[in-house]
LUMNU-402544 format. One record per residue (C-alpha): residue number from 1; x, y, z; chain; residue in three letters. Coordinates in steps of 0.5 Angstrom, whole numbers, padded with zeros to 4 digits. Layout:
! residues N
NUM/X/Y/Z/A/ala .
...
//
This chain:
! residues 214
1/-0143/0027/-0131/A/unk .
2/-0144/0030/-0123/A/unk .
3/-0143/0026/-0119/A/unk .
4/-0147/0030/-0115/A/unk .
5/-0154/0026/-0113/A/unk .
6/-0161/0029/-0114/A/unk .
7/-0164/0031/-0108/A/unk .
8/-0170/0026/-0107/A/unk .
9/-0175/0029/-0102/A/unk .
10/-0178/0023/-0098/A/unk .
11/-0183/0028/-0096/A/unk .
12/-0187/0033/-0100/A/unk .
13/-0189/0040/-0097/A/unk .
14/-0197/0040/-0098/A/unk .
15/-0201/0046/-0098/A/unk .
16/-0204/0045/-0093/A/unk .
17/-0204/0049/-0086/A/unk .
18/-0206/0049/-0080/A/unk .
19/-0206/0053/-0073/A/unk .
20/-0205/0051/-0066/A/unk .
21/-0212/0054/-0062/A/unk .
22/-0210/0050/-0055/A/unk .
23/-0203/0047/-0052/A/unk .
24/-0204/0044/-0045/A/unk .
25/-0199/0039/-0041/A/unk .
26/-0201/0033/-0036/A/unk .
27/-0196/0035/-0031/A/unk .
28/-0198/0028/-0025/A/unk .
29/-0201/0023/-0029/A/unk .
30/-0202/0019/-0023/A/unk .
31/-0206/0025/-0020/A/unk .
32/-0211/0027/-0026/A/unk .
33/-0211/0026/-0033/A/unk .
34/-0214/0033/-0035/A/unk .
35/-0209/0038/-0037/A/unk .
36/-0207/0045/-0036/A/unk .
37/-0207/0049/-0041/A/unk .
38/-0202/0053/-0043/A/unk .
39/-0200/0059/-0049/A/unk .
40/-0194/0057/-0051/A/unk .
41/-0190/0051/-0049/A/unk .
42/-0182/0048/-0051/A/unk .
43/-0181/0042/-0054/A/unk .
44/-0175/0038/-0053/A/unk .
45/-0173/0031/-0056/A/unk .
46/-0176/0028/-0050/A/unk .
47/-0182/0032/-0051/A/unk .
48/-0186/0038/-0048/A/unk .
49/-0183/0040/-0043/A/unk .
50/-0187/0040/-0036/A/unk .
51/-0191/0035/-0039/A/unk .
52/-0192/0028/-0036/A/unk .
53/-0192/0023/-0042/A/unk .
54/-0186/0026/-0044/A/unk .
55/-0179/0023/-0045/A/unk .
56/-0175/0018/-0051/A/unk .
57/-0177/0011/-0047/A/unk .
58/-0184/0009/-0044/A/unk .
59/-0186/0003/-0041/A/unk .
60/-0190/-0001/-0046/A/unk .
61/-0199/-0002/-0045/A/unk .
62/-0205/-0005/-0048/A/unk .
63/-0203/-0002/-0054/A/unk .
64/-0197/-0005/-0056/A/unk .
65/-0200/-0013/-0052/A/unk .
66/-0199/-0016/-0059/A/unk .
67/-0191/-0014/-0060/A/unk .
68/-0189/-0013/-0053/A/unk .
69/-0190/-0015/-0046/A/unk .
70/-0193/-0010/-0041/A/unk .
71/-0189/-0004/-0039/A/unk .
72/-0183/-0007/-0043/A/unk .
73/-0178/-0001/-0045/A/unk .
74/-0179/0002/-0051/A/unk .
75/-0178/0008/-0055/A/unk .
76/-0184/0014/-0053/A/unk .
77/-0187/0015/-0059/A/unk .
78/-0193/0018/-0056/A/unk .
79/-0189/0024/-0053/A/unk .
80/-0195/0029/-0055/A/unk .
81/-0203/0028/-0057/A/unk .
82/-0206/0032/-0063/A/unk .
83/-0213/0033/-0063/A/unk .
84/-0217/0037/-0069/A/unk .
85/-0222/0043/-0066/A/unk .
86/-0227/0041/-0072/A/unk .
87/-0227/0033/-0070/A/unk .
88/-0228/0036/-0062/A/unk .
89/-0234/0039/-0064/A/unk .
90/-0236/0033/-0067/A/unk .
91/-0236/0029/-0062/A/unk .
92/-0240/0034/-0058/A/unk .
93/-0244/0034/-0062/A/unk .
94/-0245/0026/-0062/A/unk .
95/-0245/0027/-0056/A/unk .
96/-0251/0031/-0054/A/unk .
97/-0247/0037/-0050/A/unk .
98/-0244/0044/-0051/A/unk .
99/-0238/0042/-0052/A/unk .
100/-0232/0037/-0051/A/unk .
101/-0226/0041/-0048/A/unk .
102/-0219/0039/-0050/A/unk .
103/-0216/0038/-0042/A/unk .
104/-0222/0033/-0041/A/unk .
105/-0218/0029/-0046/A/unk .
106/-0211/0031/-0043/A/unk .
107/-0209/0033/-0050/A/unk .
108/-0203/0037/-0051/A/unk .
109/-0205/0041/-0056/A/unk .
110/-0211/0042/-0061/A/unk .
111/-0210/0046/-0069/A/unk .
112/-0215/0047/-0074/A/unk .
113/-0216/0048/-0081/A/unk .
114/-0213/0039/-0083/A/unk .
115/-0220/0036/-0085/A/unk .
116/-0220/0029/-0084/A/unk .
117/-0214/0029/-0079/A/unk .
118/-0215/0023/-0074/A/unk .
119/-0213/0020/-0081/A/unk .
120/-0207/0023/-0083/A/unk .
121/-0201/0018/-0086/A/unk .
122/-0196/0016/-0081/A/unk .
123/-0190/0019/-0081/A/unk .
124/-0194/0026/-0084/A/unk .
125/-0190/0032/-0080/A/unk .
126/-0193/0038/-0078/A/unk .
127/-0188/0043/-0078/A/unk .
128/-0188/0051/-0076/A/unk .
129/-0185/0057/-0079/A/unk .
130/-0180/0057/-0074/A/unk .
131/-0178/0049/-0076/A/unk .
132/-0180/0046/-0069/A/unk .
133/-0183/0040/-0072/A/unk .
134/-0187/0033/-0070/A/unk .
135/-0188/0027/-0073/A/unk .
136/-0195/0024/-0072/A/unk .
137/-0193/0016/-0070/A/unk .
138/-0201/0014/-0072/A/unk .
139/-0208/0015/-0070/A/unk .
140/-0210/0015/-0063/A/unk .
141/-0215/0011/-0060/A/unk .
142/-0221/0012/-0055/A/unk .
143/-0220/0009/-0048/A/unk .
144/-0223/0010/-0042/A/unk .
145/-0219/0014/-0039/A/unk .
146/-0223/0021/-0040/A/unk .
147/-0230/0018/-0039/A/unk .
148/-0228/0020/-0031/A/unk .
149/-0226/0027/-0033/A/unk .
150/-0232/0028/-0037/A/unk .
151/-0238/0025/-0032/A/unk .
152/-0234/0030/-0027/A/unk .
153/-0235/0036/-0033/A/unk .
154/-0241/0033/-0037/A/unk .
155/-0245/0029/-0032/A/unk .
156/-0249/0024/-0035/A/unk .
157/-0244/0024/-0042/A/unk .
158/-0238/0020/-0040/A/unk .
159/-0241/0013/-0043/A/unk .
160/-0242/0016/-0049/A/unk .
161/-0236/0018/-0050/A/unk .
162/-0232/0012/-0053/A/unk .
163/-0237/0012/-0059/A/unk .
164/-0238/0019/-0061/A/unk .
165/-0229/0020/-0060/A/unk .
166/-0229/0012/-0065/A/unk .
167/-0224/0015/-0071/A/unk .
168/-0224/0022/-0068/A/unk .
169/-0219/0021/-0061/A/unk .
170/-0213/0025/-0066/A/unk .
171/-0206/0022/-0067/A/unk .
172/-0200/0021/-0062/A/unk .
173/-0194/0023/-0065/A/unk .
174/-0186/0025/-0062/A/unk .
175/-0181/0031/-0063/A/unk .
176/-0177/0030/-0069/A/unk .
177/-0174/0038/-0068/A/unk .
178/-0173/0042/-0063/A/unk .
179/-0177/0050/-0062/A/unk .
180/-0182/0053/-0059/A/unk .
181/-0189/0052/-0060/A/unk .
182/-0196/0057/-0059/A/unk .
183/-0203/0058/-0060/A/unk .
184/-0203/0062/-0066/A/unk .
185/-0198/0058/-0069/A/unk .
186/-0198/0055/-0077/A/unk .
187/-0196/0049/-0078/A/unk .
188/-0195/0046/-0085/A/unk .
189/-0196/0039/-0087/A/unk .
190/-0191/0034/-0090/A/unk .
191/-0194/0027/-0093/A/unk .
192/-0190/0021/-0094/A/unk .
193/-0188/0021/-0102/A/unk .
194/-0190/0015/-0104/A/unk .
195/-0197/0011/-0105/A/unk .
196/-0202/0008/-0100/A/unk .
197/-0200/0000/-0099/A/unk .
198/-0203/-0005/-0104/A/unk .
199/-0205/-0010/-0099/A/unk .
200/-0210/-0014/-0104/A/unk .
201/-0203/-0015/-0107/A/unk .
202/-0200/-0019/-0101/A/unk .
203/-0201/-0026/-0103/A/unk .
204/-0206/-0032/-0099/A/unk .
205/-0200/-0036/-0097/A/unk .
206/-0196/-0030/-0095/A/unk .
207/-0201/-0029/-0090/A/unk .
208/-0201/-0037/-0088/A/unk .
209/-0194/-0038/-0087/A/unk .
210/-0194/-0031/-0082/A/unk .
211/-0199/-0034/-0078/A/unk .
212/-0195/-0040/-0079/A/unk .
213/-0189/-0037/-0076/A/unk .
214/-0191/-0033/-0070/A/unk .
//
């Protein structure tokens, strides 16, 4: 008998693909949160280069308050912020304007064509012919942040951003491979290989004693 073990993928290719339509960077982000865009961007293991919410380590936020205290070093898994072009439109549409531009919301990049997107598994990967590849960390949050942005462009619809962007602000994620990335590029998507968590199985007294310990 091999000794050989039999390669088990702990992520299946799916079949389905999307496209970059917008990339941006956030080069001060004391300064503005609105990003420039930009037709095609490097990303490195620190994340996009020129972008201000880059490198491997970054101060810990509100986020994180129930783990960490604020602005403990902690490993940047917010390297790169995803938004969907068909859930923007979305919003825009909630929110009664024309549209909500990528750059208000400082994004870094924008695809199309993966429905149901600020809802992908964590640790899903997107992945492009030339193998650059990001893994998405979890499902990004609306903040007020971008209602400054949007008042300035959209005046009047800043307020009712946070509302209209709930279950629609994209994902964070990080580079997990080096390589180029364009507007115009595939990306396929990879999904965990294994079955959504069974949280009705997890016992009361579990609960309790979690509860109990922390």
């Amino acid at each position: 008998m091999s000794a050989t073990v039999a390669a088990m993928p702990a992520l299946r290719k799916s079949n389905l693909v999307a496209r970059i339509v917008w990339l941006g960077t956030v080069s001060d982000r004391g300064a503005s949160l609105h990003s420039t865009p930009a037709r095609e961007l490097d990303a490195t293991f620190a994340g996009l280069v020129g972008e201000a919410h880059g490198g491997a380590v970054r101060p810990s936020c509100s986020r994180v308050l129930a783990l960490h205290p604020r602005a403990t070093p902690i490993r940047n898994v917010r390297q790169i912020t995803i938004l969907s072009a068909e859930e923007l439109r979305e919003i825009a549409r909630r929110m009664g304007i024309g549209e909500v531009a990528p750059g208000w919301l400082g994004a870094q990049m924008v695809v199309e064509g993966l429905p149901d997107f600020s809802h992908l598994p964590p640790s899903s990967r997107l992945q492009t012919l030339a193998g650059t590849t990001l893994v998405v960390d979890m499902q990004n949050r609306p903040c007020h942040l971008p209602v400054e942005v949007i008042e300035r462009e959209a005046p009047g619809s800043g307020a009712r951003f946070g509302a209209a962007a709930r279950g629609r602000r994209g994902v964070c994620g990080w580079v997990e491979r080096e390589g180029p990335l364009h507007v115009g590029d595939a990306l396929r998507l990879f999904l965990p290989d294994q079955r959504a968590w069974r949280v009705g199985e997890a016992r009361a007294d579990d609960a309790v004693r979690v509860d109990a310990a922390s």
